[in-house]
Each structure stands twice: as C-alpha cells, then as structure tokens.
mmCIF file of the N, C-alpha and C atoms, coordinates in Angstrom:
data_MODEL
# 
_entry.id   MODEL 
# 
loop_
_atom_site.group_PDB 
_atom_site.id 
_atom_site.type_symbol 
_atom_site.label_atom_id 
_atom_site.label_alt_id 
_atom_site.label_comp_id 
_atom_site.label_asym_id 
_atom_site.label_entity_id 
_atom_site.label_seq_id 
_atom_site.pdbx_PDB_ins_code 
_atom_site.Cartn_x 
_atom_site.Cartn_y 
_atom_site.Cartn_z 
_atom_site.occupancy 
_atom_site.B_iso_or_equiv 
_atom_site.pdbx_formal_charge 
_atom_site.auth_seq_id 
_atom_site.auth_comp_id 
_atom_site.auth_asym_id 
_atom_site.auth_atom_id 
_atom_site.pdbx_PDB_model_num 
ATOM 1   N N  . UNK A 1 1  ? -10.570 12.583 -53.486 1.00 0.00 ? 1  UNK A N  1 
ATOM 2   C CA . UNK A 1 1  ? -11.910 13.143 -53.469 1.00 0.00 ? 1  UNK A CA 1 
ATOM 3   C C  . UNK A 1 1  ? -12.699 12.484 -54.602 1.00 0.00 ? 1  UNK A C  1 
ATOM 4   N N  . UNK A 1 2  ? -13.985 11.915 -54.272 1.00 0.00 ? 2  UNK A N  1 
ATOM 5   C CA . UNK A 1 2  ? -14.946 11.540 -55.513 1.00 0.00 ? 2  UNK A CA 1 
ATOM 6   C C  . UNK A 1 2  ? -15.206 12.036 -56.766 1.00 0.00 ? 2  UNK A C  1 
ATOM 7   N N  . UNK A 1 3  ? -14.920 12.069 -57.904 1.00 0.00 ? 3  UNK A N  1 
ATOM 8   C CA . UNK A 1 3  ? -15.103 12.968 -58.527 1.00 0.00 ? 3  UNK A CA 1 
ATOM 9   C C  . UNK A 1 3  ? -16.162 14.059 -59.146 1.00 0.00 ? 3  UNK A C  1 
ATOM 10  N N  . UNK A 1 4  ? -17.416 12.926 -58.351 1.00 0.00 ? 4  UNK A N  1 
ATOM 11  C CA . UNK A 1 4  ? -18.265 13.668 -58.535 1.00 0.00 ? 4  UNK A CA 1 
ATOM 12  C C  . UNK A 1 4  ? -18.363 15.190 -57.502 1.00 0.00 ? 4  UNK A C  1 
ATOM 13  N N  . UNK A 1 5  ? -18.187 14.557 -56.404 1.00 0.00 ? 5  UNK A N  1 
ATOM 14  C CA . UNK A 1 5  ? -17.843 15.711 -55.119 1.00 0.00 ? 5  UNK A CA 1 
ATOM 15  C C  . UNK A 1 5  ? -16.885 17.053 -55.818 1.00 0.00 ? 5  UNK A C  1 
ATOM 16  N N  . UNK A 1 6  ? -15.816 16.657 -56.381 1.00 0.00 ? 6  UNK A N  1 
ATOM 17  C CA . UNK A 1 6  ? -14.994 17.091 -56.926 1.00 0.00 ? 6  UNK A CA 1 
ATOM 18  C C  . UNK A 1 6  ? -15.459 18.684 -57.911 1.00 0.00 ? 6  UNK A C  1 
ATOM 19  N N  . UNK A 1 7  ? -16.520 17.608 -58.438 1.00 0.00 ? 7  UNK A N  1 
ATOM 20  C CA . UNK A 1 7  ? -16.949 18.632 -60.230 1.00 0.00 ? 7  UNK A CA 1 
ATOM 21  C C  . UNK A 1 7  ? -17.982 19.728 -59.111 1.00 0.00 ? 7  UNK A C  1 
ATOM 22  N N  . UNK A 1 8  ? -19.012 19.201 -58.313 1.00 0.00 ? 8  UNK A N  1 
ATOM 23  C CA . UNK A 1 8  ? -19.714 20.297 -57.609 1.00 0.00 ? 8  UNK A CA 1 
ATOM 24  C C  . UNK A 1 8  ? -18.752 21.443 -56.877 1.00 0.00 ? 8  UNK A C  1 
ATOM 25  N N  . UNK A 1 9  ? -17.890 20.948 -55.998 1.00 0.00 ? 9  UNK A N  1 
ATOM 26  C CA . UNK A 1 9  ? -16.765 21.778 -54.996 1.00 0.00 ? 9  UNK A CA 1 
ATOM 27  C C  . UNK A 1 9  ? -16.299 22.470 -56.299 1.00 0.00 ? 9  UNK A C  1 
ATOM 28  N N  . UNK A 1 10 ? -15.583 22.268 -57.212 1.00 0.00 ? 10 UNK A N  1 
ATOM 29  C CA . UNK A 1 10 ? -14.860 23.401 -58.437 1.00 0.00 ? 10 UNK A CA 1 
ATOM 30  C C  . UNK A 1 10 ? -16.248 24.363 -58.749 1.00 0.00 ? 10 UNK A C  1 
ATOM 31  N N  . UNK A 1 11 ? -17.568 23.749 -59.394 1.00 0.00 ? 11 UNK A N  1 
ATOM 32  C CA . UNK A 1 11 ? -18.570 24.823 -59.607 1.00 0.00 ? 11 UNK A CA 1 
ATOM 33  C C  . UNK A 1 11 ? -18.563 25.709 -58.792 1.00 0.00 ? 11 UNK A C  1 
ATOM 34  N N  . UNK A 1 12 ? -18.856 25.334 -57.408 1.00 0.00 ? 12 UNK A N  1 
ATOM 35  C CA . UNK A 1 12 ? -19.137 26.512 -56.552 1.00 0.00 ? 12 UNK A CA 1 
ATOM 36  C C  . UNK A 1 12 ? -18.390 27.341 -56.393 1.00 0.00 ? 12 UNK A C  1 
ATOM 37  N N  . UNK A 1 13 ? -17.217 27.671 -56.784 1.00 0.00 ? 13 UNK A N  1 
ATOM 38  C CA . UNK A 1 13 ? -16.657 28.765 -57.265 1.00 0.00 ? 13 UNK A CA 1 
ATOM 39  C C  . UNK A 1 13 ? -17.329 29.877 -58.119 1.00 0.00 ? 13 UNK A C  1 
ATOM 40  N N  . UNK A 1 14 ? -18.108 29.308 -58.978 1.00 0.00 ? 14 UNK A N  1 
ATOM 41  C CA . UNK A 1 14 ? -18.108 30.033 -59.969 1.00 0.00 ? 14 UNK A CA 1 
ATOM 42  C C  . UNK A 1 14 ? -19.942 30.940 -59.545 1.00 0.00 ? 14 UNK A C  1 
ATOM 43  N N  . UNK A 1 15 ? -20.403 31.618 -60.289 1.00 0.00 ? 15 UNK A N  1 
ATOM 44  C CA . UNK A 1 15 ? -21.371 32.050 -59.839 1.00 0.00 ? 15 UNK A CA 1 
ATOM 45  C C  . UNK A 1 15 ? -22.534 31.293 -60.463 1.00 0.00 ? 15 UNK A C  1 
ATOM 46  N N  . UNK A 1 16 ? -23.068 31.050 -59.754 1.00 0.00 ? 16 UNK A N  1 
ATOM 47  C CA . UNK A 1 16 ? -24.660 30.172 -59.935 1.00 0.00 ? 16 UNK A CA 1 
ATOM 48  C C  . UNK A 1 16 ? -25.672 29.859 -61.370 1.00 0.00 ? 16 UNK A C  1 
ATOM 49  N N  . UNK A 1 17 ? -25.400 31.428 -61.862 1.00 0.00 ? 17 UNK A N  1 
ATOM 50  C CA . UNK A 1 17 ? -25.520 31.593 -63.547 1.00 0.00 ? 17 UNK A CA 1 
ATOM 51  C C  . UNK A 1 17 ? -24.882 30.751 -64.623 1.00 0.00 ? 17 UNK A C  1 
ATOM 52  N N  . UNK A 1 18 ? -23.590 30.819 -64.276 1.00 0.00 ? 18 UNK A N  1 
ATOM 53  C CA . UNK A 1 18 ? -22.565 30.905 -65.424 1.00 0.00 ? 18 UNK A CA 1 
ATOM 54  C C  . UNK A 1 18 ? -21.994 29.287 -65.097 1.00 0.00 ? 18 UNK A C  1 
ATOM 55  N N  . UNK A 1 19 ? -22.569 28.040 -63.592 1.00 0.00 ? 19 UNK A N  1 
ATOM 56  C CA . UNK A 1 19 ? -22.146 27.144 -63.397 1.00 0.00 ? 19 UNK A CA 1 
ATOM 57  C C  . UNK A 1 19 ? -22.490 25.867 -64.740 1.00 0.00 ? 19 UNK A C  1 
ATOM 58  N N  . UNK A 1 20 ? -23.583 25.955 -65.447 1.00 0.00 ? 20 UNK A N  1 
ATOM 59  C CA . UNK A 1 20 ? -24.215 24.936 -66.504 1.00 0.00 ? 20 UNK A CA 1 
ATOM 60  C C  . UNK A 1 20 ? -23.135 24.858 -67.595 1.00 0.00 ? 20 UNK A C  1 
ATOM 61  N N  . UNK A 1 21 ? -22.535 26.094 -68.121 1.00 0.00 ? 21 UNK A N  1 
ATOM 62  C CA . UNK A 1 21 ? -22.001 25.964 -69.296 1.00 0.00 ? 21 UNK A CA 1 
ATOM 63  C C  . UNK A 1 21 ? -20.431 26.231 -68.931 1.00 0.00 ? 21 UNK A C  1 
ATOM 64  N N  . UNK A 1 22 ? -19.936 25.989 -67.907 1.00 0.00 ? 22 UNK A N  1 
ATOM 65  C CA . UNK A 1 22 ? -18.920 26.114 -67.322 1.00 0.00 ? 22 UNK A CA 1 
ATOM 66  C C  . UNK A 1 22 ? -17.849 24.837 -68.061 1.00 0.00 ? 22 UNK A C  1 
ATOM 67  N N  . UNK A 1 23 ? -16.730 24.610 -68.043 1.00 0.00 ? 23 UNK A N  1 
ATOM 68  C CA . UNK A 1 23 ? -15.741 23.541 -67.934 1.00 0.00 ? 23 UNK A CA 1 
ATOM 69  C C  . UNK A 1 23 ? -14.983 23.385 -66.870 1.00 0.00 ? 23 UNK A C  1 
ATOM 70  N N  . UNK A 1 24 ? -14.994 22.250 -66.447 1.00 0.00 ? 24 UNK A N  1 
ATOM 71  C CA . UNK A 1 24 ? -14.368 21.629 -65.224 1.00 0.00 ? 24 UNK A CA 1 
ATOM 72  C C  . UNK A 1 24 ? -12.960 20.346 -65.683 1.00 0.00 ? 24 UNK A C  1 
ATOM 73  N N  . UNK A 1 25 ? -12.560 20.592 -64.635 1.00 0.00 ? 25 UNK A N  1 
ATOM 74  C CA . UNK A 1 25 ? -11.321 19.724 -64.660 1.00 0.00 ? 25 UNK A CA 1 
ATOM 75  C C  . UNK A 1 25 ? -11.145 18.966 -63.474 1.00 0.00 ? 25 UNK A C  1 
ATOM 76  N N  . UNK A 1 26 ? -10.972 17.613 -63.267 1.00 0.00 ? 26 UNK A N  1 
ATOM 77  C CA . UNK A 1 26 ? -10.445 17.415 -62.109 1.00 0.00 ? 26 UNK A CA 1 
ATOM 78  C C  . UNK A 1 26 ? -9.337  16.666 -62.007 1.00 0.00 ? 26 UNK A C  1 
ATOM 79  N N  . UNK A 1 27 ? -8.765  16.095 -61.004 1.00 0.00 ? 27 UNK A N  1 
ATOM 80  C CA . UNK A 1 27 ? -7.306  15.871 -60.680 1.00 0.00 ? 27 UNK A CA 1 
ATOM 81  C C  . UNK A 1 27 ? -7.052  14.130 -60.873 1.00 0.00 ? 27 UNK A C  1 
ATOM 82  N N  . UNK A 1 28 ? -5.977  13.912 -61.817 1.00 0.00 ? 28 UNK A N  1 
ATOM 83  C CA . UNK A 1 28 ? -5.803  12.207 -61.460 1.00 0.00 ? 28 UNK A CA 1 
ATOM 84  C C  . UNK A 1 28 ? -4.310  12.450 -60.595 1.00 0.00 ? 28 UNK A C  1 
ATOM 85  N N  . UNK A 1 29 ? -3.922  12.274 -59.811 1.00 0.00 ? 29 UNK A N  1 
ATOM 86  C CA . UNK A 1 29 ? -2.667  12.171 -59.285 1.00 0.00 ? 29 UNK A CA 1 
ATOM 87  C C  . UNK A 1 29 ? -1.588  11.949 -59.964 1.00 0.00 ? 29 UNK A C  1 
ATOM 88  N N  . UNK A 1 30 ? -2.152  10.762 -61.084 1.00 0.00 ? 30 UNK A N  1 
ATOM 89  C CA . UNK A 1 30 ? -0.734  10.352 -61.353 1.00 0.00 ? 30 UNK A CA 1 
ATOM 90  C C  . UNK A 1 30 ? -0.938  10.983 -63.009 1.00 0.00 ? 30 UNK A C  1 
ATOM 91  N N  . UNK A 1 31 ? -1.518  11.582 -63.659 1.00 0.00 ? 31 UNK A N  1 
ATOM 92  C CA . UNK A 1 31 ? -1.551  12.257 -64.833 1.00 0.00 ? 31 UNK A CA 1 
ATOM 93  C C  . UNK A 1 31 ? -1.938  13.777 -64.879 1.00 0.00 ? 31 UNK A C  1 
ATOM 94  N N  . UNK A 1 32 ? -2.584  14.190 -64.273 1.00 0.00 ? 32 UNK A N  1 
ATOM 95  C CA . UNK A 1 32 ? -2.606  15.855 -63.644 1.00 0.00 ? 32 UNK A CA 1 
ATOM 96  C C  . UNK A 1 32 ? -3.856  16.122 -63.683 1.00 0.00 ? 32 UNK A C  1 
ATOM 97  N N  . UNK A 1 33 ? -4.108  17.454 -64.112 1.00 0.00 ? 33 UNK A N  1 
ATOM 98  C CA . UNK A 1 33 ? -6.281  17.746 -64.158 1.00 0.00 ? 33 UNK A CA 1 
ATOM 99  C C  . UNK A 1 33 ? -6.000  17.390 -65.727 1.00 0.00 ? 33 UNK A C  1 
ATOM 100 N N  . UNK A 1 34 ? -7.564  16.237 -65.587 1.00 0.00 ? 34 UNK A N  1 
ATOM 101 C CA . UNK A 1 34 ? -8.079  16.143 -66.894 1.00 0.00 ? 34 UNK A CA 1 
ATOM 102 C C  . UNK A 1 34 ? -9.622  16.386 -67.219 1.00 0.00 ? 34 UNK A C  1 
ATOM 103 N N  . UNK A 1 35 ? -9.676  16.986 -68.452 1.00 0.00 ? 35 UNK A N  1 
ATOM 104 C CA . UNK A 1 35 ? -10.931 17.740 -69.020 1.00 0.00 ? 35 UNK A CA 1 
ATOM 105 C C  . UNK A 1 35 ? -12.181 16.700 -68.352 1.00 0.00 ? 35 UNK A C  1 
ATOM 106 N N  . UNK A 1 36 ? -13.260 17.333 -67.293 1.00 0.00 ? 36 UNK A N  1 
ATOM 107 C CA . UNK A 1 36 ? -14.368 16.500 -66.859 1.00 0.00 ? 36 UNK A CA 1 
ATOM 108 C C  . UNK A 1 36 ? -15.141 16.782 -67.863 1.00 0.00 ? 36 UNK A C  1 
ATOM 109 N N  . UNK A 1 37 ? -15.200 18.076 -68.230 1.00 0.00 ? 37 UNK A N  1 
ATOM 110 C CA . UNK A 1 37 ? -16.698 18.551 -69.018 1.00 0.00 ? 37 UNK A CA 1 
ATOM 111 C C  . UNK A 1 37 ? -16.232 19.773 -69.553 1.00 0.00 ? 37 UNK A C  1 
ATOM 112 N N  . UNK A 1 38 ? -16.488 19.900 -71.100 1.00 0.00 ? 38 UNK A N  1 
ATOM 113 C CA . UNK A 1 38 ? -16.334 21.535 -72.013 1.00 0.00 ? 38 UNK A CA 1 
ATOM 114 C C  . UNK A 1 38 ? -17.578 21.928 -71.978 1.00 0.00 ? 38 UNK A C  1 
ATOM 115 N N  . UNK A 1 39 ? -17.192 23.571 -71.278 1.00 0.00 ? 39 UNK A N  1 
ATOM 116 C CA . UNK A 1 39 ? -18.004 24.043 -71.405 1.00 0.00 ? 39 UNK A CA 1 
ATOM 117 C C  . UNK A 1 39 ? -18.543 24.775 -72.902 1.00 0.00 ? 39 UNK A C  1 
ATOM 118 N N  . UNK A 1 40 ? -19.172 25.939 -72.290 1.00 0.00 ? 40 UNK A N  1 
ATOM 119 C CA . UNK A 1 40 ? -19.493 26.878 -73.473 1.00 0.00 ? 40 UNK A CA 1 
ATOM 120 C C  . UNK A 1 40 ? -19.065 28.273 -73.230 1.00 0.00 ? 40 UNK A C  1 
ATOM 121 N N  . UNK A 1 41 ? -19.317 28.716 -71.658 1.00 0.00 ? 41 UNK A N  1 
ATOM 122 C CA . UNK A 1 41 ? -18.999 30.054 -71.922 1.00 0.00 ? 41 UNK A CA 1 
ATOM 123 C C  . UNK A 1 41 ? -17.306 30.775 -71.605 1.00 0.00 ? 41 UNK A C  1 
ATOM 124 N N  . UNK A 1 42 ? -16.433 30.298 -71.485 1.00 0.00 ? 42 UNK A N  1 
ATOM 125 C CA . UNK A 1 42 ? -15.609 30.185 -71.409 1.00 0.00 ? 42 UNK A CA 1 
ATOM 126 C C  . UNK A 1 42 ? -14.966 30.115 -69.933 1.00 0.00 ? 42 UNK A C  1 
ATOM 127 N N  . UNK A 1 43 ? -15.881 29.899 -68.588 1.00 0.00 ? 43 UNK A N  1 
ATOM 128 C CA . UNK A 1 43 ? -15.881 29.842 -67.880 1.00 0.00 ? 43 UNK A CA 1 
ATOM 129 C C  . UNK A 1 43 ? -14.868 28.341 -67.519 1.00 0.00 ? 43 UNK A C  1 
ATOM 130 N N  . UNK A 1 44 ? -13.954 28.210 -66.859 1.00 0.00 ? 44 UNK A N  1 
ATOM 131 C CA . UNK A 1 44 ? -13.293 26.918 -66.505 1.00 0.00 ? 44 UNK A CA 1 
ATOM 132 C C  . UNK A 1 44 ? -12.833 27.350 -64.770 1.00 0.00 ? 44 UNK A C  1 
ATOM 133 N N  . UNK A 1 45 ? -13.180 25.939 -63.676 1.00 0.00 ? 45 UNK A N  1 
ATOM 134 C CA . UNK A 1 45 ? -13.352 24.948 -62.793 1.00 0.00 ? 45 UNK A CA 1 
ATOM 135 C C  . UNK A 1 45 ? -12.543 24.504 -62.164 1.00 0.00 ? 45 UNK A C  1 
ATOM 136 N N  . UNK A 1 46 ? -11.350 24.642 -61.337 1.00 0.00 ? 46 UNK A N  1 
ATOM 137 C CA . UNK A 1 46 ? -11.017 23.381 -60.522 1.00 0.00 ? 46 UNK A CA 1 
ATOM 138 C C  . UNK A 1 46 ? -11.128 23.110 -59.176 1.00 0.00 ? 46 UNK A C  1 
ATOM 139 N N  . UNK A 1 47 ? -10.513 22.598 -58.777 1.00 0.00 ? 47 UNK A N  1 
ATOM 140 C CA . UNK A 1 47 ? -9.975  22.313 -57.208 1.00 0.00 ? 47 UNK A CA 1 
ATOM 141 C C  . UNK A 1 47 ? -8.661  22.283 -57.125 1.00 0.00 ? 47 UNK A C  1 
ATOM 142 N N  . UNK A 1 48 ? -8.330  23.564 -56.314 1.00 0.00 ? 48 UNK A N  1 
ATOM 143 C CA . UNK A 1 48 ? -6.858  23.239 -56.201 1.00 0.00 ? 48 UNK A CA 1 
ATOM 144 C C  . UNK A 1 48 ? -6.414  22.665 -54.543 1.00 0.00 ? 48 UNK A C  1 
ATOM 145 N N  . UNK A 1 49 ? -4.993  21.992 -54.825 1.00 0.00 ? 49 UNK A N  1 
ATOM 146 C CA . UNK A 1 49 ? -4.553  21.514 -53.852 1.00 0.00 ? 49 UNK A CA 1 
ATOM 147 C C  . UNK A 1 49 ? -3.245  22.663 -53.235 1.00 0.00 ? 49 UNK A C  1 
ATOM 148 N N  . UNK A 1 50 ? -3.113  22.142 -52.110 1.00 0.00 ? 50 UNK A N  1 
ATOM 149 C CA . UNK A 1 50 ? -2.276  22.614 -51.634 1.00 0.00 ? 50 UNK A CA 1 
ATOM 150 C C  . UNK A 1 50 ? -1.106  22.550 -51.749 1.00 0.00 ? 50 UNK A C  1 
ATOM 151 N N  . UNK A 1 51 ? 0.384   23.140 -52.533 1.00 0.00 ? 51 UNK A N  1 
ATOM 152 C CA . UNK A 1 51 ? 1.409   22.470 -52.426 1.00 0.00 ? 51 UNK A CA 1 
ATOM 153 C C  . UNK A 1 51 ? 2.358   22.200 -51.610 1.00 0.00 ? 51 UNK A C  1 
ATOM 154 N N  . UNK A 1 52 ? 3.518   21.645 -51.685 1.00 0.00 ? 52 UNK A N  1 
ATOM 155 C CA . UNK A 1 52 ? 4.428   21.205 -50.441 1.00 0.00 ? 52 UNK A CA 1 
ATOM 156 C C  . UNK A 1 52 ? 5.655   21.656 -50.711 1.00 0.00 ? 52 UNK A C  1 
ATOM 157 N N  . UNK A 1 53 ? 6.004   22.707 -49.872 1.00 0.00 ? 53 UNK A N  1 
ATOM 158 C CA . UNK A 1 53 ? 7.420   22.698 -50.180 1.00 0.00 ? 53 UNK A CA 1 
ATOM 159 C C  . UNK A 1 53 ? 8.666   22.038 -49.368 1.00 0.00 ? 53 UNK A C  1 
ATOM 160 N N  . UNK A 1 54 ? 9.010   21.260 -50.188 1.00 0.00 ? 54 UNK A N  1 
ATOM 161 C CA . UNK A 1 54 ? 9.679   20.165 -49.741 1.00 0.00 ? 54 UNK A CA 1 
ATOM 162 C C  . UNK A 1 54 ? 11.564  20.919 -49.174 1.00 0.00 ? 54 UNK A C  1 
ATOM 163 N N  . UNK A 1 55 ? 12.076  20.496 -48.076 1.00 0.00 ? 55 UNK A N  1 
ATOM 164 C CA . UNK A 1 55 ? 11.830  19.669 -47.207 1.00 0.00 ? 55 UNK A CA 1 
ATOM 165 C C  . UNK A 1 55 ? 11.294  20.427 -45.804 1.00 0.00 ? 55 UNK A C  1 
ATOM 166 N N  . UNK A 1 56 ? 10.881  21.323 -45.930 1.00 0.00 ? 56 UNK A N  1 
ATOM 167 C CA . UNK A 1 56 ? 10.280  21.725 -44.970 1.00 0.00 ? 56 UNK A CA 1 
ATOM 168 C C  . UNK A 1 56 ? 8.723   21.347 -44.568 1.00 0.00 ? 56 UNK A C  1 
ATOM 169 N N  . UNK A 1 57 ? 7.805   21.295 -45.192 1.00 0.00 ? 57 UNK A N  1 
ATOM 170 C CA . UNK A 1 57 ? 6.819   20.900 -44.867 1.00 0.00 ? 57 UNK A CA 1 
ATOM 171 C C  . UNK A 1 57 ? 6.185   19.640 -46.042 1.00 0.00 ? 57 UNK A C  1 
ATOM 172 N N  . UNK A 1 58 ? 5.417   18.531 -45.769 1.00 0.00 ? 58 UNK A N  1 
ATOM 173 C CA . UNK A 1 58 ? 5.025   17.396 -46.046 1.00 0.00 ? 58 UNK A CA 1 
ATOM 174 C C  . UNK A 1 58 ? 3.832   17.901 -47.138 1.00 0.00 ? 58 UNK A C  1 
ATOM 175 N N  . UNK A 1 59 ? 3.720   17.208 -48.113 1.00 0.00 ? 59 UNK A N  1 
ATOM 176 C CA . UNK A 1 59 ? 1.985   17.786 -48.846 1.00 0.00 ? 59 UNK A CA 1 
ATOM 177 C C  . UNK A 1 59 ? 1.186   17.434 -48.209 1.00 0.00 ? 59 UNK A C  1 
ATOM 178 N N  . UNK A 1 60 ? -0.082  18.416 -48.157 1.00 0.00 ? 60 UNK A N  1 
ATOM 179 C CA . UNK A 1 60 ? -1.270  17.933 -47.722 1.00 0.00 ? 60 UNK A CA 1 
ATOM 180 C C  . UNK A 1 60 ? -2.595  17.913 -48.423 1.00 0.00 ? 60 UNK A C  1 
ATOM 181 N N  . UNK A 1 61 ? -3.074  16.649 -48.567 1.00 0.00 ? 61 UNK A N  1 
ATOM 182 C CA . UNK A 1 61 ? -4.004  16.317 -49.433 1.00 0.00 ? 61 UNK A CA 1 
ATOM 183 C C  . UNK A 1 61 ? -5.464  16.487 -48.925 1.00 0.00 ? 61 UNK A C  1 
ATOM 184 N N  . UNK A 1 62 ? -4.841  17.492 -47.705 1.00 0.00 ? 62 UNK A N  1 
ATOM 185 C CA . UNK A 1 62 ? -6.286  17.203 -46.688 1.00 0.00 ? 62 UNK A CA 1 
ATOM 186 C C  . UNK A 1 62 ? -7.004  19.174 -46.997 1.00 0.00 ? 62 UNK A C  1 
ATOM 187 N N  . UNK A 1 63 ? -6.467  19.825 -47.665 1.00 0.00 ? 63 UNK A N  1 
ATOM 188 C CA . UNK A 1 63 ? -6.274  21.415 -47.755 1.00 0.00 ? 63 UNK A CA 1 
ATOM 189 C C  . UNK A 1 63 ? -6.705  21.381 -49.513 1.00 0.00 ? 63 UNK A C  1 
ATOM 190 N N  . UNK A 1 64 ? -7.988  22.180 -49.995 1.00 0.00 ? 64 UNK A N  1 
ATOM 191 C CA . UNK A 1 64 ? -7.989  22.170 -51.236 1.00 0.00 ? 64 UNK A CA 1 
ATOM 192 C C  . UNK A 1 64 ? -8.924  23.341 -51.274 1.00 0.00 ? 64 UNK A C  1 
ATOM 193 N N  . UNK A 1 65 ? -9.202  23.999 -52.132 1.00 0.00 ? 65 UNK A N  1 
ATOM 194 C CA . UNK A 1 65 ? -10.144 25.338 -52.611 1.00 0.00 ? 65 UNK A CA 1 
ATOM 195 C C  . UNK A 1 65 ? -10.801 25.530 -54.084 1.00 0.00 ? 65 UNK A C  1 
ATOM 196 N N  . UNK A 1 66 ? -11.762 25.364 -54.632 1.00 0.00 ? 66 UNK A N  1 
ATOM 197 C CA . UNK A 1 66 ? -12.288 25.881 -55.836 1.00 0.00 ? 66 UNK A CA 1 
ATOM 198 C C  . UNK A 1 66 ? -11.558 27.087 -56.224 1.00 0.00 ? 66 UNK A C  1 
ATOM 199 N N  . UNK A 1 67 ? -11.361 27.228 -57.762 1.00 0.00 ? 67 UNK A N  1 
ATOM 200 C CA . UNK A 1 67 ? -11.227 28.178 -58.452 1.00 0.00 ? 67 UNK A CA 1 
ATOM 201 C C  . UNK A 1 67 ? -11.744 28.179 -59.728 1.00 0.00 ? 67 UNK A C  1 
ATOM 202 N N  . UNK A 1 68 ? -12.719 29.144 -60.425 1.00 0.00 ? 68 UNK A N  1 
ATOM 203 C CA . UNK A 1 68 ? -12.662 29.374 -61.530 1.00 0.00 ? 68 UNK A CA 1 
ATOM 204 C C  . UNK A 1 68 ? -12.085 30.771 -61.914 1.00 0.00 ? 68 UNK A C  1 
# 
C-alpha cells in the first residue's frame, strides 16, 4: 500500500477532531511499523493486516483495517 494511502486509511479511524495531532505508523515488511509522524495528543494510527495462521491458511495482504 502507498504510504501515503496508508497514513490517510490509519487516520480514518480515528475521529475527525483528534486526526491533526494524531501519530501514525506504517508498515515496512521487512522491519515492522515505523514512526510516520508524532503526534501530540496521544492519539496513535495504524493499519493492520491480517494474520496467517500457518499451515492452514496462506497470509493475505489483500485484508487490512485502521486502528487507533
């Protein structure tokens, strides 16, 4: 996912007010979520993925949801 796409999809979690001074994180694959932006109000951002539990089902990178 773009990361810019990324930082909006995690905001919208959060409520519309509290999105400016928020902190976000987003995902490198091969190093984990790293800090996009500190916020202020202690509000924090992501996108989560879906996990896989292996060997029954495959990961899917196609399944993700905001959370703050």
């Amino acid at each position: 996912m773009p990361e810019s796409l990324e930082v909006r999809y995690a905001l919208s979690a959060a409520p519309p007010h509290l999105r400016d001074a928020a902190t976000t994180y987003v995902l490198d694959p091969s190093k984990g979520y790293l800090l996009n932006h500190k916020g202020t109000n202690g509000v924090s951002c992501i996108v989560v993925r879906s996990d896989w539990q292996w060997p029954e089902r495959p990961f899917r990178d196609d399944i993700a949801w905001p959370v703050c």
